[in-house]
Biotite code that builds the C-alpha atoms (Angstrom):
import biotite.structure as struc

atoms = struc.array([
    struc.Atom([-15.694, -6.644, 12.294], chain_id="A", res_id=1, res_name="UNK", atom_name="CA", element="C"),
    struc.Atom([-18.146, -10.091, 12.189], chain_id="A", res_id=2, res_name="UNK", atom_name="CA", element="C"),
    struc.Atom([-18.924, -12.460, 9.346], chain_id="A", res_id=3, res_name="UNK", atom_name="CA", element="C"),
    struc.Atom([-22.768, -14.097, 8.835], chain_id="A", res_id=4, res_name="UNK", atom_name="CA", element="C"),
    struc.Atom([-24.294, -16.016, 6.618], chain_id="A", res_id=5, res_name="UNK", atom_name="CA", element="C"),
    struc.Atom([-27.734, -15.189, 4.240], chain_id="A", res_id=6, res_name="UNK", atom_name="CA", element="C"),
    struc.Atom([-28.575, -13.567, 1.564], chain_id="A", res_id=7, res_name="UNK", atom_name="CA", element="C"),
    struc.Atom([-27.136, -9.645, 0.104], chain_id="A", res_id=8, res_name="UNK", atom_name="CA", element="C"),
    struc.Atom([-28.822, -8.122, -2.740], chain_id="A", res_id=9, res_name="UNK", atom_name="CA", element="C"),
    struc.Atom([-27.183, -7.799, -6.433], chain_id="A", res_id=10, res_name="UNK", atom_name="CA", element="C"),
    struc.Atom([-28.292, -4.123, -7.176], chain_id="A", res_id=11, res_name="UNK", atom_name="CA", element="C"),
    struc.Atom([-25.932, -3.472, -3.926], chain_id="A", res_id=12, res_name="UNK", atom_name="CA", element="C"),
    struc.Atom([-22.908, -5.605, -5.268], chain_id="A", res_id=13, res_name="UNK", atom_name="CA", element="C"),
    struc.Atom([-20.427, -3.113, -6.656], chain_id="A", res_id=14, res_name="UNK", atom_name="CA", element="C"),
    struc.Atom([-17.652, -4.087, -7.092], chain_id="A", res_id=15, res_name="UNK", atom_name="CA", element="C"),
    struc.Atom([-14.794, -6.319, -6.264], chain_id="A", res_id=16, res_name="UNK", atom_name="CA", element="C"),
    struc.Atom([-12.203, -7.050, -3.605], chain_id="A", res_id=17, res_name="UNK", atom_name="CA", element="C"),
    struc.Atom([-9.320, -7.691, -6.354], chain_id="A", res_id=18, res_name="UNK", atom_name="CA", element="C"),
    struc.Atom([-10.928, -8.230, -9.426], chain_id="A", res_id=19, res_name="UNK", atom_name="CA", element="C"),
    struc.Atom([-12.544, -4.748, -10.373], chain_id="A", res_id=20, res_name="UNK", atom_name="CA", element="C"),
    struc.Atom([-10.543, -4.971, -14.039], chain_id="A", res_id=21, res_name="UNK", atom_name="CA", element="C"),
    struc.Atom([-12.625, -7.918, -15.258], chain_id="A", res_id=22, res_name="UNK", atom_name="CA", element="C"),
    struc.Atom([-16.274, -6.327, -14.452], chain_id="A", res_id=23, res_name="UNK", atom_name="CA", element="C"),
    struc.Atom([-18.562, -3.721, -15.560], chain_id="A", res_id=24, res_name="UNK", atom_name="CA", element="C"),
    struc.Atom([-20.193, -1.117, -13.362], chain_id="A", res_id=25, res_name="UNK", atom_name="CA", element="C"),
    struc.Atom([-23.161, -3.688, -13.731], chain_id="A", res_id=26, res_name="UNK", atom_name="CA", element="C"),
    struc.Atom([-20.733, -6.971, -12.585], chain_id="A", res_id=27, res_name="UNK", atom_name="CA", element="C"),
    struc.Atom([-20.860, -7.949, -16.628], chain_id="A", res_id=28, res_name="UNK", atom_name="CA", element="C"),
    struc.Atom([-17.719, -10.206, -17.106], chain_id="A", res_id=29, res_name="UNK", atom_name="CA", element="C"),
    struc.Atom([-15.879, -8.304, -19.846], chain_id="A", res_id=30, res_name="UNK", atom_name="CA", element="C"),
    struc.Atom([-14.971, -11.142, -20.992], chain_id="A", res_id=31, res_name="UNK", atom_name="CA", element="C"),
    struc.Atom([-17.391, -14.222, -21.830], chain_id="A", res_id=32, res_name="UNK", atom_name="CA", element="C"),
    struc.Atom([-14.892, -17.331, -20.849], chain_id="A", res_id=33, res_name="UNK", atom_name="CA", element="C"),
    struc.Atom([-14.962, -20.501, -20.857], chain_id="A", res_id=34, res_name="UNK", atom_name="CA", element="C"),
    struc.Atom([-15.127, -20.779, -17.289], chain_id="A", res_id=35, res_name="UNK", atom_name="CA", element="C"),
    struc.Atom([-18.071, -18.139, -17.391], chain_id="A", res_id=36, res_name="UNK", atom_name="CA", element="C"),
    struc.Atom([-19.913, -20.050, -19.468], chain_id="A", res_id=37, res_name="UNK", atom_name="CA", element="C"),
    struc.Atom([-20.123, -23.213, -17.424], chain_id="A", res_id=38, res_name="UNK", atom_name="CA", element="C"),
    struc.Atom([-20.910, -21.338, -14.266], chain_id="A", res_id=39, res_name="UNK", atom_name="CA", element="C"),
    struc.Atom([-23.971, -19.850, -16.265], chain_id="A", res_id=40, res_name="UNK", atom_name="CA", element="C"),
    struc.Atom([-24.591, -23.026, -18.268], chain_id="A", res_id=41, res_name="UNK", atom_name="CA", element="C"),
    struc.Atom([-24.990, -24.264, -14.012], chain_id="A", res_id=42, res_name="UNK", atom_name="CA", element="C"),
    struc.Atom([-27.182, -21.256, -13.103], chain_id="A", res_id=43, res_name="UNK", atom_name="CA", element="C"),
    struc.Atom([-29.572, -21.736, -16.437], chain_id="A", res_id=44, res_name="UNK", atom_name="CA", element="C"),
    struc.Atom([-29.678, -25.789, -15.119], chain_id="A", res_id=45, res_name="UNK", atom_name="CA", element="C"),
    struc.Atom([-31.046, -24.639, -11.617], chain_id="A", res_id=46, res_name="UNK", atom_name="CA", element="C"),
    struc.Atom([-27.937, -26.183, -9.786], chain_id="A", res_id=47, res_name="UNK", atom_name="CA", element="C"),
    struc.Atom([-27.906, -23.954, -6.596], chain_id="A", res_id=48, res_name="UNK", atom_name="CA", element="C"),
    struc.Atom([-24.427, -21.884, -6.408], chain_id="A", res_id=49, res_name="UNK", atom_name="CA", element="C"),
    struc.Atom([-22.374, -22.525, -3.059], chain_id="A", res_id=50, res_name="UNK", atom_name="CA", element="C"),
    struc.Atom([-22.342, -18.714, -0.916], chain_id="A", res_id=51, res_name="UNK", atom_name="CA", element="C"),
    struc.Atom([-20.317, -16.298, -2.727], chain_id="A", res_id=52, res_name="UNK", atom_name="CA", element="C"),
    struc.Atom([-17.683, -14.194, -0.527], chain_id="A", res_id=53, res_name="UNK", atom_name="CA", element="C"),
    struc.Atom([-18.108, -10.611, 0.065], chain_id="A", res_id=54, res_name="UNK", atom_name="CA", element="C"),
    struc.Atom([-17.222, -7.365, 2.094], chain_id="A", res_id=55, res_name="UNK", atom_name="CA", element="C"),
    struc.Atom([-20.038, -5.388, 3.378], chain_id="A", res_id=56, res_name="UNK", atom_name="CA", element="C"),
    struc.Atom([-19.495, -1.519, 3.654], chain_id="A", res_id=57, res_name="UNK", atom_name="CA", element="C"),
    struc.Atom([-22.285, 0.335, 4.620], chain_id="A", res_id=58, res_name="UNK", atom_name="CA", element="C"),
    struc.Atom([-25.044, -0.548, 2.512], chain_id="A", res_id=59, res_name="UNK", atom_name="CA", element="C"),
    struc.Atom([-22.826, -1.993, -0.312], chain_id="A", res_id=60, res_name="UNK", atom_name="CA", element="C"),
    struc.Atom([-20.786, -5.273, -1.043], chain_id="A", res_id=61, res_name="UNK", atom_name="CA", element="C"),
    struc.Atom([-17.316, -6.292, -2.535], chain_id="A", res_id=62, res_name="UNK", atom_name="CA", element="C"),
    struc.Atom([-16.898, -9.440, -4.024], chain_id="A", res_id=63, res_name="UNK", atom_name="CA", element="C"),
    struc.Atom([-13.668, -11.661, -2.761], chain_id="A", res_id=64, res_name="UNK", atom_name="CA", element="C"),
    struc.Atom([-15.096, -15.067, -3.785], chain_id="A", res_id=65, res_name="UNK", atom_name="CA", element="C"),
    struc.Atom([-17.077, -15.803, -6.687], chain_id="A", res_id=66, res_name="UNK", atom_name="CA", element="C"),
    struc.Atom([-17.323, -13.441, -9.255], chain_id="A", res_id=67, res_name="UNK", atom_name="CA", element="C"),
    struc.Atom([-18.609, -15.302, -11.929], chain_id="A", res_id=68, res_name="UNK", atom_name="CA", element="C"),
    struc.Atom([-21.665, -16.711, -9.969], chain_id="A", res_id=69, res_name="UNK", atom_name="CA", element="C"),
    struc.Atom([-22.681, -13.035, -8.878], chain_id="A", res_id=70, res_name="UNK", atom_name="CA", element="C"),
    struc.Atom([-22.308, -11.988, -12.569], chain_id="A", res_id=71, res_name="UNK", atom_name="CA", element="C"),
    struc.Atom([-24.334, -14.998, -13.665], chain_id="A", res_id=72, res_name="UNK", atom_name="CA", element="C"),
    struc.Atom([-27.273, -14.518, -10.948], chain_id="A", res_id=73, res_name="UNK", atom_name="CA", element="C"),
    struc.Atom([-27.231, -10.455, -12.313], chain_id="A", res_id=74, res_name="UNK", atom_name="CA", element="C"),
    struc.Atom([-27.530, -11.950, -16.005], chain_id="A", res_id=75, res_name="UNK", atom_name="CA", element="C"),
    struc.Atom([-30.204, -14.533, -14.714], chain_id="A", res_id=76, res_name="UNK", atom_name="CA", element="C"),
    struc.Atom([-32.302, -11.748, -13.380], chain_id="A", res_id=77, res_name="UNK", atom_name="CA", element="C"),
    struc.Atom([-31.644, -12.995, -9.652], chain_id="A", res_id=78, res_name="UNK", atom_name="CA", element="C"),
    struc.Atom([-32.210, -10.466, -6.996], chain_id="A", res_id=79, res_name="UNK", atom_name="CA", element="C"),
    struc.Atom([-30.485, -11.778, -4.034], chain_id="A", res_id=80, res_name="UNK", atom_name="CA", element="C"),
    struc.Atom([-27.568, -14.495, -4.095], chain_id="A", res_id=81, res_name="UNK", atom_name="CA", element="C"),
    struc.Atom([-26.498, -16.556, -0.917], chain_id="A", res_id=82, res_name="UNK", atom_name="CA", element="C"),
    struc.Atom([-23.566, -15.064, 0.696], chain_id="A", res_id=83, res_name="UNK", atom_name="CA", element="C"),
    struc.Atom([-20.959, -14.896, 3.557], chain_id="A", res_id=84, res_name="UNK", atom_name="CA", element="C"),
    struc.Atom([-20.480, -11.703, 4.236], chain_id="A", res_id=85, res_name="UNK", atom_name="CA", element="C"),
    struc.Atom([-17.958, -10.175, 6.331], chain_id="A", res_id=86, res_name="UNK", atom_name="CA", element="C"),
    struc.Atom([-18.548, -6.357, 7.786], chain_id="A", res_id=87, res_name="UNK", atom_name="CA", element="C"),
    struc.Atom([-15.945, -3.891, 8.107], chain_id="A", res_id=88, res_name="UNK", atom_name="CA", element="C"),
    struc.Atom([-15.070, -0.534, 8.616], chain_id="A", res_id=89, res_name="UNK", atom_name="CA", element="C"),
    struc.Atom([-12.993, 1.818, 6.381], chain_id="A", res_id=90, res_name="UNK", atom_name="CA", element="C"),
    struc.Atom([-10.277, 4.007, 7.436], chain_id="A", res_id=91, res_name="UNK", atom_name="CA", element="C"),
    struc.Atom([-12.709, 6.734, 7.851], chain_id="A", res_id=92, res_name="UNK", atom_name="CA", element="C"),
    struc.Atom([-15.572, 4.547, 10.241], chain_id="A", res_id=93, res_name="UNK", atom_name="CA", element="C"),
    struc.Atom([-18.351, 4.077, 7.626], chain_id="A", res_id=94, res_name="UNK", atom_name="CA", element="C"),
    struc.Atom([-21.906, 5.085, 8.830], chain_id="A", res_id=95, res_name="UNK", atom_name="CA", element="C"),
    struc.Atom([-24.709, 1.685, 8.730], chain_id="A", res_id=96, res_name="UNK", atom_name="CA", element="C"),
    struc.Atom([-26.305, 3.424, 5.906], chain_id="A", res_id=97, res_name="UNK", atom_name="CA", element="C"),
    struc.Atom([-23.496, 4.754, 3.664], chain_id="A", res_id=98, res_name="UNK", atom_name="CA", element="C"),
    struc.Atom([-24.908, 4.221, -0.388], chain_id="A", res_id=99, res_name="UNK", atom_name="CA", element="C"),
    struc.Atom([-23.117, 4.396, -3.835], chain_id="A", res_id=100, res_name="UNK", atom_name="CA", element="C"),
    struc.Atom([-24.235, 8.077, -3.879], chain_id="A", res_id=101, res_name="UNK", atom_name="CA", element="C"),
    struc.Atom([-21.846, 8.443, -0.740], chain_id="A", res_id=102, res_name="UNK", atom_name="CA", element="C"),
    struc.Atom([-18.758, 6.689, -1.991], chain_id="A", res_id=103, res_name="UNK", atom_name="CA", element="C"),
    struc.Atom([-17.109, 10.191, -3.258], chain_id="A", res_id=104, res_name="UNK", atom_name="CA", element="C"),
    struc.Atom([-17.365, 12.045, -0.487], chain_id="A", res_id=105, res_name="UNK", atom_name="CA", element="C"),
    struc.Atom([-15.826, 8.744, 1.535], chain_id="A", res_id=106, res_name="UNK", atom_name="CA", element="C"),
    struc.Atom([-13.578, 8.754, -0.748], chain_id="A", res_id=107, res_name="UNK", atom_name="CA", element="C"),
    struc.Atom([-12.616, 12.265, 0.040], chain_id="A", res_id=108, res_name="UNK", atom_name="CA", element="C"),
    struc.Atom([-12.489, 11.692, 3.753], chain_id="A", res_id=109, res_name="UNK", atom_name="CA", element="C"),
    struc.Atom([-10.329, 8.909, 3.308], chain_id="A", res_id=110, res_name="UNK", atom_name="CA", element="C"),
    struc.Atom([-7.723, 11.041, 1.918], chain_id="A", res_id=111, res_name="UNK", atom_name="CA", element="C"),
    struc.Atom([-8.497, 13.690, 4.581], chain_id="A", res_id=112, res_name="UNK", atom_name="CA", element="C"),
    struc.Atom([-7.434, 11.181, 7.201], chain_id="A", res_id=113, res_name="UNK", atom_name="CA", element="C"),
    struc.Atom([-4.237, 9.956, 5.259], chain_id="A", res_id=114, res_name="UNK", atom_name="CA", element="C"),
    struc.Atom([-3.593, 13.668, 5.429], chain_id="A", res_id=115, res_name="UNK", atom_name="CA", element="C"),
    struc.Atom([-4.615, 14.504, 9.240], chain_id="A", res_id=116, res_name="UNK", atom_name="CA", element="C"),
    struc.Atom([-4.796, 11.496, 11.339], chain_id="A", res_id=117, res_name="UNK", atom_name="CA", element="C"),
    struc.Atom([-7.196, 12.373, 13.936], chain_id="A", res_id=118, res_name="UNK", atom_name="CA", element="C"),
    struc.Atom([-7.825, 9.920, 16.781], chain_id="A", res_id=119, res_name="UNK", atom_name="CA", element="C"),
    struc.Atom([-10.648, 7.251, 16.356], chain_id="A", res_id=120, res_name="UNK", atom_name="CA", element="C"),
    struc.Atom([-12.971, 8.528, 18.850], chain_id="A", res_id=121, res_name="UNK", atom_name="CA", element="C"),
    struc.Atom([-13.278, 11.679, 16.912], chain_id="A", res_id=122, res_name="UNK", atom_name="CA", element="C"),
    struc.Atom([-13.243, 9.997, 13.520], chain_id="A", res_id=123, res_name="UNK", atom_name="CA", element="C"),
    struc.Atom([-16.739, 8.364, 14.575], chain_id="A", res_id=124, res_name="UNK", atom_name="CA", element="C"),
    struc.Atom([-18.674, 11.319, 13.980], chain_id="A", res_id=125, res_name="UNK", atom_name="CA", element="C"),
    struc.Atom([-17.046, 12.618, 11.223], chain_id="A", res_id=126, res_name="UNK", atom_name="CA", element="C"),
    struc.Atom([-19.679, 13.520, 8.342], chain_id="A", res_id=127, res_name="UNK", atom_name="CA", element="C"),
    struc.Atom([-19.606, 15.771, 5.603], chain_id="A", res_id=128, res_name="UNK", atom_name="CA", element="C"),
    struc.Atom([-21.530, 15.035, 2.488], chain_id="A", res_id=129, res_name="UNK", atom_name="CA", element="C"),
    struc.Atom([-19.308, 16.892, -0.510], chain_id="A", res_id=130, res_name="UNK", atom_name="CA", element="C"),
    struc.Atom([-15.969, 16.146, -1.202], chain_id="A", res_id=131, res_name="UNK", atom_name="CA", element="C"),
    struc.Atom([-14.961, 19.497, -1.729], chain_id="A", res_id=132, res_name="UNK", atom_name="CA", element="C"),
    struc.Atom([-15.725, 20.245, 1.937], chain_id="A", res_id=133, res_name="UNK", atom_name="CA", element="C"),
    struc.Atom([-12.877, 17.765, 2.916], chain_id="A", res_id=134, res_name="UNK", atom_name="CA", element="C"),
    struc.Atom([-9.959, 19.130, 0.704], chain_id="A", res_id=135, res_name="UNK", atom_name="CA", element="C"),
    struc.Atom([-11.322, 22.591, 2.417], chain_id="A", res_id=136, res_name="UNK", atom_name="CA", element="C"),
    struc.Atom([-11.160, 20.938, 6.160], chain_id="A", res_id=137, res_name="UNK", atom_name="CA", element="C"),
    struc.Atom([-7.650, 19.243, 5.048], chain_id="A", res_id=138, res_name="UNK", atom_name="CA", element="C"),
    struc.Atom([-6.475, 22.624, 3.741], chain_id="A", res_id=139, res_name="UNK", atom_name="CA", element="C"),
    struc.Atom([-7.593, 24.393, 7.241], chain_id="A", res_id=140, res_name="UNK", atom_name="CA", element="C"),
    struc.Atom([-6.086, 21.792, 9.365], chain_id="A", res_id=141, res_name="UNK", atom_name="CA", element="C"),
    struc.Atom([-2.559, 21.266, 7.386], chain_id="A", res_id=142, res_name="UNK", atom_name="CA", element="C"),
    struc.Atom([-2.445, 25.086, 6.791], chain_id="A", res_id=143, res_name="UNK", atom_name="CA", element="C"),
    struc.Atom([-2.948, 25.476, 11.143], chain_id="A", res_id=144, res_name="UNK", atom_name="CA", element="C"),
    struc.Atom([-0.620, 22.602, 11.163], chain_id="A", res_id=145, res_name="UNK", atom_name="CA", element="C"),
    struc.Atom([1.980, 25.018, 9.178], chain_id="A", res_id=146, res_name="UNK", atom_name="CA", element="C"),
    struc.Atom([1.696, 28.436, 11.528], chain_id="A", res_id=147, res_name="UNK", atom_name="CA", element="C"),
    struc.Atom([2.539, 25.934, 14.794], chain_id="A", res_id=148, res_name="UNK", atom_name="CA", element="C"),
    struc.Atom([5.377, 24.424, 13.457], chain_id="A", res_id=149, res_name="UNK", atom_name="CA", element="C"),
    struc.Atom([6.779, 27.877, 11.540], chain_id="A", res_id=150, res_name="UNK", atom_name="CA", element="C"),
    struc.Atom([6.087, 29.457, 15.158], chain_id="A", res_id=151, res_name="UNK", atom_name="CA", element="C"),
    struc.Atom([8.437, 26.644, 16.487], chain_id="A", res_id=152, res_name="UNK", atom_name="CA", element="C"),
    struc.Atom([5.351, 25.090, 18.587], chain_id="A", res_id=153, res_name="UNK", atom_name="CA", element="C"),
    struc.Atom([5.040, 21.926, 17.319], chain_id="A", res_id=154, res_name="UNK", atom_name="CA", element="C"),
    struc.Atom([8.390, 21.676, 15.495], chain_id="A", res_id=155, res_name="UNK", atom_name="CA", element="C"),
    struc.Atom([8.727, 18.375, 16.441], chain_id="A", res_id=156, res_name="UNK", atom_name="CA", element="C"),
    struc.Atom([5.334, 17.138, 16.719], chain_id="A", res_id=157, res_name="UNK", atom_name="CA", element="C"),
    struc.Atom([4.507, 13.752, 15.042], chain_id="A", res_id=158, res_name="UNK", atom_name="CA", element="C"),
    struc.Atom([1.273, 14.128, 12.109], chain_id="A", res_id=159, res_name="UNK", atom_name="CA", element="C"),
    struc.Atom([-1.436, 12.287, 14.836], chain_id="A", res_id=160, res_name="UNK", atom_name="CA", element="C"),
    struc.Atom([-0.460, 14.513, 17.719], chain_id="A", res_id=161, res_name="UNK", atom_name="CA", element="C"),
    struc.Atom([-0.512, 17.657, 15.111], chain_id="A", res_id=162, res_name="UNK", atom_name="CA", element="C"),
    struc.Atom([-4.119, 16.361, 14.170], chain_id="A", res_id=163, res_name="UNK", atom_name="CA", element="C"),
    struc.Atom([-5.438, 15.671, 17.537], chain_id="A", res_id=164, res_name="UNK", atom_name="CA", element="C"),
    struc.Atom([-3.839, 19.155, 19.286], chain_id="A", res_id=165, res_name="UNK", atom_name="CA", element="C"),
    struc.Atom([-5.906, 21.011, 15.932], chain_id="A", res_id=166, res_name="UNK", atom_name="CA", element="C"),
    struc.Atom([-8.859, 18.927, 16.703], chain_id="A", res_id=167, res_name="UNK", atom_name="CA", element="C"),
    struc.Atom([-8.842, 20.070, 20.517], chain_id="A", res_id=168, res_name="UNK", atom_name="CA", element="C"),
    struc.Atom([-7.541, 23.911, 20.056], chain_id="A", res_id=169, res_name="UNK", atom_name="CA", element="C"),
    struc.Atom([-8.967, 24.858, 16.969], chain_id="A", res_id=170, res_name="UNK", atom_name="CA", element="C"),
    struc.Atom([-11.897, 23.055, 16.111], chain_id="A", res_id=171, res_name="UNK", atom_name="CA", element="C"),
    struc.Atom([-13.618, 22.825, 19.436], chain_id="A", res_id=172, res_name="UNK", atom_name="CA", element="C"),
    struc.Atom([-13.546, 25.296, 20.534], chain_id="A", res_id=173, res_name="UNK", atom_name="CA", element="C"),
    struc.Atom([-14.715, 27.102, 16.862], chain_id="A", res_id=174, res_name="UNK", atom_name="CA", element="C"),
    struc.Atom([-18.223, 24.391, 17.633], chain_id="A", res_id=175, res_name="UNK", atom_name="CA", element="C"),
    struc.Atom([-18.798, 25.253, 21.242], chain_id="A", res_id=176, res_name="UNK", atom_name="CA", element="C"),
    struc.Atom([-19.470, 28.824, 20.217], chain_id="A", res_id=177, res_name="UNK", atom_name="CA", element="C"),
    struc.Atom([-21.830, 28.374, 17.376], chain_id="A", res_id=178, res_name="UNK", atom_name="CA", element="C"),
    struc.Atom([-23.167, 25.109, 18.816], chain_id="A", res_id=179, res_name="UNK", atom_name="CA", element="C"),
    struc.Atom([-26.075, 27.202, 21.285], chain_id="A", res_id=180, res_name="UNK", atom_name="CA", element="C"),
    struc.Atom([-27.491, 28.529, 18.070], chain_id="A", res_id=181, res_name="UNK", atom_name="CA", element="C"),
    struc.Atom([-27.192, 25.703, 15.835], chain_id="A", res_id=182, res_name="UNK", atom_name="CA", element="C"),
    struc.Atom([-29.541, 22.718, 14.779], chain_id="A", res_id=183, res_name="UNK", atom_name="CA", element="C"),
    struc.Atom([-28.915, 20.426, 17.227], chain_id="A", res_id=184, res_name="UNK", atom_name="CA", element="C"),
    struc.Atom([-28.418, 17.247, 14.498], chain_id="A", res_id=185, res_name="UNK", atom_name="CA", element="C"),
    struc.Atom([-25.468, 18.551, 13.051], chain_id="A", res_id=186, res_name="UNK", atom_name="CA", element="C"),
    struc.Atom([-21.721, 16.928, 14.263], chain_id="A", res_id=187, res_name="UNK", atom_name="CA", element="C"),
    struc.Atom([-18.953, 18.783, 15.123], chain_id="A", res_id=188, res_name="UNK", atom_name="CA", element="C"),
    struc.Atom([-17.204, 18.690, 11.644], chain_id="A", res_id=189, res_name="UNK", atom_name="CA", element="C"),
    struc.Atom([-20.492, 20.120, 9.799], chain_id="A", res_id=190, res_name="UNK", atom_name="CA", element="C"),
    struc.Atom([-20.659, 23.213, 12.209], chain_id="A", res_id=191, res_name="UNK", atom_name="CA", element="C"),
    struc.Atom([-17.169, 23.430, 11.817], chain_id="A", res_id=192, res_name="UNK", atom_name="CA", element="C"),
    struc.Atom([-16.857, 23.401, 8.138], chain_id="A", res_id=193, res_name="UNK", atom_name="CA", element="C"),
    struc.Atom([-19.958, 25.920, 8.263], chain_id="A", res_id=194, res_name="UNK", atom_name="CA", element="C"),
    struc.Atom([-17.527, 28.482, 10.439], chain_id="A", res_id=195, res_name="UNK", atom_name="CA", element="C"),
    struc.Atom([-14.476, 27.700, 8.200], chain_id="A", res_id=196, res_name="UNK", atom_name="CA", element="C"),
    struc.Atom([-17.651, 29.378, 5.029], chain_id="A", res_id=197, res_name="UNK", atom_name="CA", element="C"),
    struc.Atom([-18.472, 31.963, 7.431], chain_id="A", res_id=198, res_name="UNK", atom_name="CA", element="C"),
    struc.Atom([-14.172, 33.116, 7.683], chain_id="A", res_id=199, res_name="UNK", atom_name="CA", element="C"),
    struc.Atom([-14.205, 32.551, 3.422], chain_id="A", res_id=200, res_name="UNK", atom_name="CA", element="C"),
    struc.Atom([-16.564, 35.046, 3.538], chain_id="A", res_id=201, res_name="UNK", atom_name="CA", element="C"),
    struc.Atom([-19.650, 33.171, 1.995], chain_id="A", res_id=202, res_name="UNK", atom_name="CA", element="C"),
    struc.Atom([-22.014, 35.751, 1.234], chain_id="A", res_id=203, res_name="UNK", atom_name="CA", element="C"),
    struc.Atom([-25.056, 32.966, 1.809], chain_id="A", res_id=204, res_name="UNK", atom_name="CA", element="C"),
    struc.Atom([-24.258, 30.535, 4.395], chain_id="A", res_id=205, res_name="UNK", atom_name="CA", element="C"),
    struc.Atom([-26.473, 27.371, 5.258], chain_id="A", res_id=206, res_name="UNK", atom_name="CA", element="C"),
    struc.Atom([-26.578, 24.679, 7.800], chain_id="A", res_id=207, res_name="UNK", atom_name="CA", element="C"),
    struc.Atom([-25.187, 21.099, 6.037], chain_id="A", res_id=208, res_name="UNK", atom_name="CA", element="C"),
    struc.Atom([-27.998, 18.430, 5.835], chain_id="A", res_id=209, res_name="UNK", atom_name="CA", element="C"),
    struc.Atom([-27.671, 16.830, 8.868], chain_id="A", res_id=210, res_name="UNK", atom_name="CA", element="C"),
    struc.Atom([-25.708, 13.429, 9.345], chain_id="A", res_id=211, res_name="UNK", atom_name="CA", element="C"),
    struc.Atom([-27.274, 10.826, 8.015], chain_id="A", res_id=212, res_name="UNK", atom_name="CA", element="C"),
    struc.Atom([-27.616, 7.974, 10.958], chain_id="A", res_id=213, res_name="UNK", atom_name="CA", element="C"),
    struc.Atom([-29.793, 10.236, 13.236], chain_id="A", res_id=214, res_name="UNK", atom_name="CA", element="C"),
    struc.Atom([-28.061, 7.453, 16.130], chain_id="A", res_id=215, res_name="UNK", atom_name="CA", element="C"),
    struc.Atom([-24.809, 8.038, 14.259], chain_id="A", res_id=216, res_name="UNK", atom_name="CA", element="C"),
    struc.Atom([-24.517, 4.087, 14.761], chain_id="A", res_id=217, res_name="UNK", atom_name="CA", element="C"),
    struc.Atom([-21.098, 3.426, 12.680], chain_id="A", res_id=218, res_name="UNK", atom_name="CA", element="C"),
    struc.Atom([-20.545, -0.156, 11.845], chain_id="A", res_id=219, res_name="UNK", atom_name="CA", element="C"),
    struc.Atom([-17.216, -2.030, 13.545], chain_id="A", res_id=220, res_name="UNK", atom_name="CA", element="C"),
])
């Protein structure tokens, strides 16, 4: 996590922190106020707007402070606005060049992770581009999950050690034996989810596009 100072680009402002109710998809105020209107009545006089507040995820930003003078600069035709922008990291570690086009299948691995808590270190290179891939990963794990603890080997086995032990005795061992013969820019998770096709019985089966930092930088 770090904060700087300069400028972020509208087009990649998408939302809000808290606010999300009184916005558009396009940061339109759904309603014109009074307050509104003097903060564009400012923008129209060329009075330069004090930093606006946001979040940076990825590629995209979430407004905290000033909502009105990002949706005035988008109805100005600004392209950039000055910010302070503080960086984070999501529950599931968000690559440097996650994109609106990206935000479902985050989404989805969000709720995978709610669902099986696996340790950070392995959480790093977790990628899968489809949502639907994660419910079928959360299904596999919480379904492995079930057969320990019905067996009465992990009856009493807390959900992060459950996720870690299927992590370590299921998955990798399922990626060191299709790793030697697989493209070598694939992480663990995409071979895996590619075996978990294979045992569906898939009649077409093809490698995942491959993750989409090729330095799998992740942003902290």
């Amino acid at each position: 996590m770090g904060t700087y100072a300069g400028e972020v680009p509208l087009p990649q402002v998408l939302g809000s922190v808290s606010r999300s109710e009184d916005f558009d998809h396009r940061f339109r105020p759904r309603r014109r106020t009074a307050r509104y209107e003097s903060v564009l009545a400012r923008f129209r006089a060329g009075d330069a707007p004090p930093p606006v507040e946001v979040v940076r995820l990825g590629q995209l930003y979430f407004v905290s402070d000033g909502h009105h003078r990002v949706a005035a600069a988008r109805e100005q035709g600004w392209t950039h606005i000055p910010a302070n922008v503080r960086r984070i990291c999501s529950v599931a570690y968000v690559c440097s060049c996650v994109s609106a086009a990206d935000l479902p299948a985050k989404a989805a691995e969000r709720r995978f992770l709610e669902e099986v808590p696996l340790p950070e270190p392995v959480r790093r290179d977790l990628w899968l581009d489809r949502p639907a891939d994660w419910s079928r990963l959360a299904d596999s794990a919480l379904a492995w999950g079930f057969r320990r603890q019905r067996d009465g080997e992990a009856a009493d086995v807390d959900a992060h050690s459950l996720a870690s032990t299927w992590w370590v005795e299921e998955v990798a061992p399922a990626v060191d034996r299709i790793r030697e013969n697989a493209p070598t820019d694939l992480v663990d998770v995409q071979l895996y989810i590619t075996e978990l096709a294979r045992r569906d019985g898939v009649a077409e089966l093809r490698w995942p596009t491959s993750h989409c930092c090729p330095d799998h930088t992740r942003q902290s």
